[in-house]
N, C-alpha and C positions, 0 to 999 in steps of 0.2 A: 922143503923151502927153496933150495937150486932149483930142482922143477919147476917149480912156480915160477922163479923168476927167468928163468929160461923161454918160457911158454908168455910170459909179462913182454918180452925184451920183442922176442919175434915177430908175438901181435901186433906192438908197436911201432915195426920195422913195416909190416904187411902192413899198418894203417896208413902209414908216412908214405910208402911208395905208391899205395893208390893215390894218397891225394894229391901225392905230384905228380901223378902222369893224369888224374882228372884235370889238375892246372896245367899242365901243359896244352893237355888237349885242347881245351878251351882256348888257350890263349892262341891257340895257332888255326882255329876254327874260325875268329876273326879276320884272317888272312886268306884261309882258303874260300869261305864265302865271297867276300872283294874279290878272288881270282874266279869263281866260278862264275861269280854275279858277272862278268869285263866279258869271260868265254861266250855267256848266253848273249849279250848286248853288244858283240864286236866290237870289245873293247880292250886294252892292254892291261889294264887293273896295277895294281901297287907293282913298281922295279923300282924305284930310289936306291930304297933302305936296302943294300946289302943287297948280293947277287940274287938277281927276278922278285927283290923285295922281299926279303925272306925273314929281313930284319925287321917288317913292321910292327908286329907286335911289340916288339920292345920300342920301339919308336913312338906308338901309342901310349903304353905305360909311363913311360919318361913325361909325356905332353899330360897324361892324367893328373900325375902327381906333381906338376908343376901351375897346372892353374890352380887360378883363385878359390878358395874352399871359402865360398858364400854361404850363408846361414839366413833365411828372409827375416826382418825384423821382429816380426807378427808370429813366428813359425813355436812352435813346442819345440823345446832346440834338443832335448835330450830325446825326442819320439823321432825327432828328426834323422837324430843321427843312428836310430837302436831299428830304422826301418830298413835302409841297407844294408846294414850287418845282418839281421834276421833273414832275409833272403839269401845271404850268401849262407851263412851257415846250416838253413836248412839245403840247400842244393849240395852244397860237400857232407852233410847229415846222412843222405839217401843213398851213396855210396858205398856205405859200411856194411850193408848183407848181403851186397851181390858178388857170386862167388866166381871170383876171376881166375879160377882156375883149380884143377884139382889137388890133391895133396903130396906135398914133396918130402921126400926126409936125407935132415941134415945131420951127421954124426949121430945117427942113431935116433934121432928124435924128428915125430911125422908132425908136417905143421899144415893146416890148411889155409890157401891162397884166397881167402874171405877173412876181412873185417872182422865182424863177427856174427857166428851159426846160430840164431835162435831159433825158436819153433814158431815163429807168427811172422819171420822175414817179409811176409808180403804184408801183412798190417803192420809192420815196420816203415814199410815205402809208404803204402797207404795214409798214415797217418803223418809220414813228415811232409809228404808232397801235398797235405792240407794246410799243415801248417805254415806252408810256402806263402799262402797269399795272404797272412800278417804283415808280412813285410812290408808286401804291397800295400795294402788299406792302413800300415799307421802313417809309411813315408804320406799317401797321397794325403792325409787328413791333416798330417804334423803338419804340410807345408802353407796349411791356411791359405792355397788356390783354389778357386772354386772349377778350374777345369782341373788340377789335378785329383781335386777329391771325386768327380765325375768318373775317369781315369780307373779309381781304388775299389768306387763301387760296381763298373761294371766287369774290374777284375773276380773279384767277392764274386759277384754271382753269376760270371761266366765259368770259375773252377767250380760252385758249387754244382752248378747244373749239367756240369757231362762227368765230373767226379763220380756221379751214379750210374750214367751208363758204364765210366770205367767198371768201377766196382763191380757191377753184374756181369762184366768182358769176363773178370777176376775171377770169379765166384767158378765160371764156364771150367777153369786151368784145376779150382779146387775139386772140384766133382772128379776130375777127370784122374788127376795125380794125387788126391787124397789126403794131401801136406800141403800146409800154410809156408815150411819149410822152404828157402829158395836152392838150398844146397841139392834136398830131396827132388825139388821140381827138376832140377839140373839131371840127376842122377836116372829118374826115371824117363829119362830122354836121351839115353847113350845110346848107340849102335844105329841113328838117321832116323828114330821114335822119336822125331820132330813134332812138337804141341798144333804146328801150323799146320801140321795134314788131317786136323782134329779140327782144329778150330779155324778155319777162314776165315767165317764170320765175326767170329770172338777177335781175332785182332786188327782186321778192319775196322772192329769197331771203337779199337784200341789205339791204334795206330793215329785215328780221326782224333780223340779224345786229347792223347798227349800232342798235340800242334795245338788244341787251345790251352792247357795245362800248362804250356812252355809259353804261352801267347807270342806263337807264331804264326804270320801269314796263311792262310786266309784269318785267322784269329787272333789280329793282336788292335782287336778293337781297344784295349786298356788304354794302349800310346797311342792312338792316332791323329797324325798329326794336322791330318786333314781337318777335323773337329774340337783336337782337344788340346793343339801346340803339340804338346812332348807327352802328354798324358800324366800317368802318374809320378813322373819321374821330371816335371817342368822344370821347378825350383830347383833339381838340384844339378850339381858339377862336382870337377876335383873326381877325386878317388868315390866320393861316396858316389855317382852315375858311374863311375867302374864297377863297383857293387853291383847295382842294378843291370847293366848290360853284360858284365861276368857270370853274375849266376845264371842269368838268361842262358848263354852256351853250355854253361857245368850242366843247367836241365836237361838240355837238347844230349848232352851226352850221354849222362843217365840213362835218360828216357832209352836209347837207343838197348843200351845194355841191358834195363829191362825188358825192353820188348823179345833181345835177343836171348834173355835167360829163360823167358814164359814160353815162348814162341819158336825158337831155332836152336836149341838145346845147348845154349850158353856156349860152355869150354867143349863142345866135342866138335867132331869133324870127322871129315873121312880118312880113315888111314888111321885113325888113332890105335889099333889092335900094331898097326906094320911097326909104327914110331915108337910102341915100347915092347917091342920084342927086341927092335935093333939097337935103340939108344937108351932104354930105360926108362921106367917111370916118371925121374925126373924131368927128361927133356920131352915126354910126353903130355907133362903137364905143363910146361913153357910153352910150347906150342898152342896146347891149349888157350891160356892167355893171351898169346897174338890172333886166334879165332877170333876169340870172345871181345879182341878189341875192334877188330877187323870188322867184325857185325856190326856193331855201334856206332862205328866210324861210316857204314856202307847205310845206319840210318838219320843219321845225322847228313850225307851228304840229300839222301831225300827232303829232309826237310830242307834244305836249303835250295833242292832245286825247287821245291813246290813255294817257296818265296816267291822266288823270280819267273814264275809260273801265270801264278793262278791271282788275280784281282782280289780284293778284300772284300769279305760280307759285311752287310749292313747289319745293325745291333740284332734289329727285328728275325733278319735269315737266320744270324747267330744262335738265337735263343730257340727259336722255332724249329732248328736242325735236332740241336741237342733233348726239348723237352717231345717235339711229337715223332721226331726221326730213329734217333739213338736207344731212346731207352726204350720203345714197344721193338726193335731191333734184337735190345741185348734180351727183353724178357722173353723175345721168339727163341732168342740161342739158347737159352738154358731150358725150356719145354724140350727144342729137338736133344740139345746134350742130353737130360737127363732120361727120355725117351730111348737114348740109344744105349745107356748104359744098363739102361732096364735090360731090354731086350739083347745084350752082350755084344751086340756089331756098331760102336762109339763112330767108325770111319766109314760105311756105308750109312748111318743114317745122318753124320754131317753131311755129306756129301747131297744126299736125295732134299736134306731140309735146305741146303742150298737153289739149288736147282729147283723145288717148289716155292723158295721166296723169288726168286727170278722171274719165273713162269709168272707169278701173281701180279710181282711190281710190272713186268711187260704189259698185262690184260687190263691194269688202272691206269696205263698210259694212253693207252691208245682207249678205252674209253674214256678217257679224259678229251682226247683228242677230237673223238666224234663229238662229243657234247658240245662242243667249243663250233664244231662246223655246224652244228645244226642251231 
């Protein structure tokens, strides 16, 4: 029973610290965005609040939770309000299986720096980052707009429709590593047996997926405010639109930490064999976690640089990418994956299935091109 409660207490302690460095993260991802977005656009960006602005975040918060908390007359006030909470809880939900680090032991007892280990970790994610876009479709419907309900629905069917190219990116990582597992995924990519020199393709097309997932720029047709005011999120203020624009970055953090646990072998790095010969397991697995944050942090700044980048698709491109682009993509990568695994050479026949979709997409271009001259 001590045992138990020991192994209760730690978990707890492990759940608690992730979710306060995912809040952190987030909140200071508001900050550095404004700073990156001012860099690209020659501009100074947030310094008021506290030296170079450092304080705006909390400067924000204070102004969230001091406006008006409007409820529209007409609205479903309990859908209303259970539609920002549901997006944030699923975004700190997805959290809990990605393993931030390997295992440490304290007074005798080994704890692992994950949430927690189950064996479907990745239909873990899979299924809460579906559940994500409830959020979205009751707020957009509770609020009895008809441009937010617009907003909810072409949320709804912008996640469902590259959710399956995801899933088949996914499918590419399970052939490969053999566990649903994310601790295992983790494990069977120590020593720079990095998933990305396997799969190129698989997280390109991955990579694509979560910036609509997150409905980020080029894909955040949901909010746009060009057509739709504020999108799903019109009607509301106060802390509930904190909701909605906080989990938006808890995503983008996520997302990055998954991509870096499928794709760039989460907590390892180089040197990891030198740092626990000389300091021990444990600060070899610290380290680890400053990796594994580091990764997330380095895709999290992409997505933000690809904001401030790249123009926004129309609905039409959007859907068109995801249904003829993406998924005959992912279904090419799982022929060549499991092609290679037949035949025992996984990283020459990604490679050649690379280089043969290259070669092909060039030869549709350019007769594309001639038809167009003739």
């Amino acid at each position: 029973m001590e045992l138990l409660n020991t192994v209760f207490i730690a978990k707890a302690i492990i759940v608690g610290v992730v979710f306060a460095i995912t809040l952190g993260i987030a909140a200071y991802s508001t900050y550095f965005e404004r700073k990156i977005a001012a860099f690209m656009q020659d501009r100074i960006g947030p310094d008021r609040a506290g030296p170079f602005g450092i304080l705006q975040p909390l400067a924000d918060a204070v102004k969230m939770f001091m406006k008006e908390d409007f409820i529209p007359a007409n609205s479903n006030k309990w859908l209303f309000i259970a539609g920002p909470c549901l997006s944030m809880l699923t975004a700190l939900m997805t959290s809990a299986v990605v393993p931030f680090g390997d295992s440490v032991t304290i007074g005798g007892a080994t704890f692992d720096l994950q949430g927690i280990d189950v064996n479907i970790g990745i239909l873990w994610v899979f299924g809460i980052v579906s559940l994500g876009v409830y959020g979205i479709m009751i707020g957009g419907w509770a609020s009895n707009n008809k441009f937010a309900l617009l907003g909810a629905i072409r949320a709804a069917s912008q996640n469902i429709s590259y959710e399956l190219a995801m899933g088949m990116a996914i499918i590419t990582i399970l052939m490969i590593t053999g566990s649903l597992s994310t601790k295992q995924i983790v494990e069977v990519q120590q020593n720079g047996h990095w998933n990305i020199f396997y799969q190129p393709l698989g997280f390109l097309i991955f990579i694509i997926c979560a910036f609509a997932e997150c409905n980020r720029t080029p894909f955040d047709l949901p909010e746009c405010e060009t057509e739709l005011i504020g999108g799903y999120h019109t009607e509301y203020s106060s802390m509930k639109l904190g909701f909605y624009l906080f989990a938006e970055y808890i995503n983008m953090f996520i997302s990055g930490a998954v991509m870096a646990t499928l794709y760039f072998g989460g907590y390892d790095y180089p040197g990891v064999e030198f740092v626990t010969q000389q300091f021990g397991s444990n600060v070899a697995s610290f380290v680890g976690v400053g990796a594994l944050i580091g990764k997330s942090l380095g895709f999290v700044f992409v997505f933000m640089w690809v904001r401030w980048t790249i123009p926004r698709f129309r609905y039409d491109q959007l859907m068109n990418l995801g249904w003829t682009g993406l998924i005959p993509l992912a279904m090419y990568n799982v022929v060549v994956t499991g092609f290679g695994i037949l035949v025992g050479k996984p990283f020459m026949v990604s490679i050649a299935g690379l280089v043969v979709l290259i070669a092909a997409l060039f030869v549709y271009d350019q007769l594309l091109v001639k038809k167009k001259i003739a």
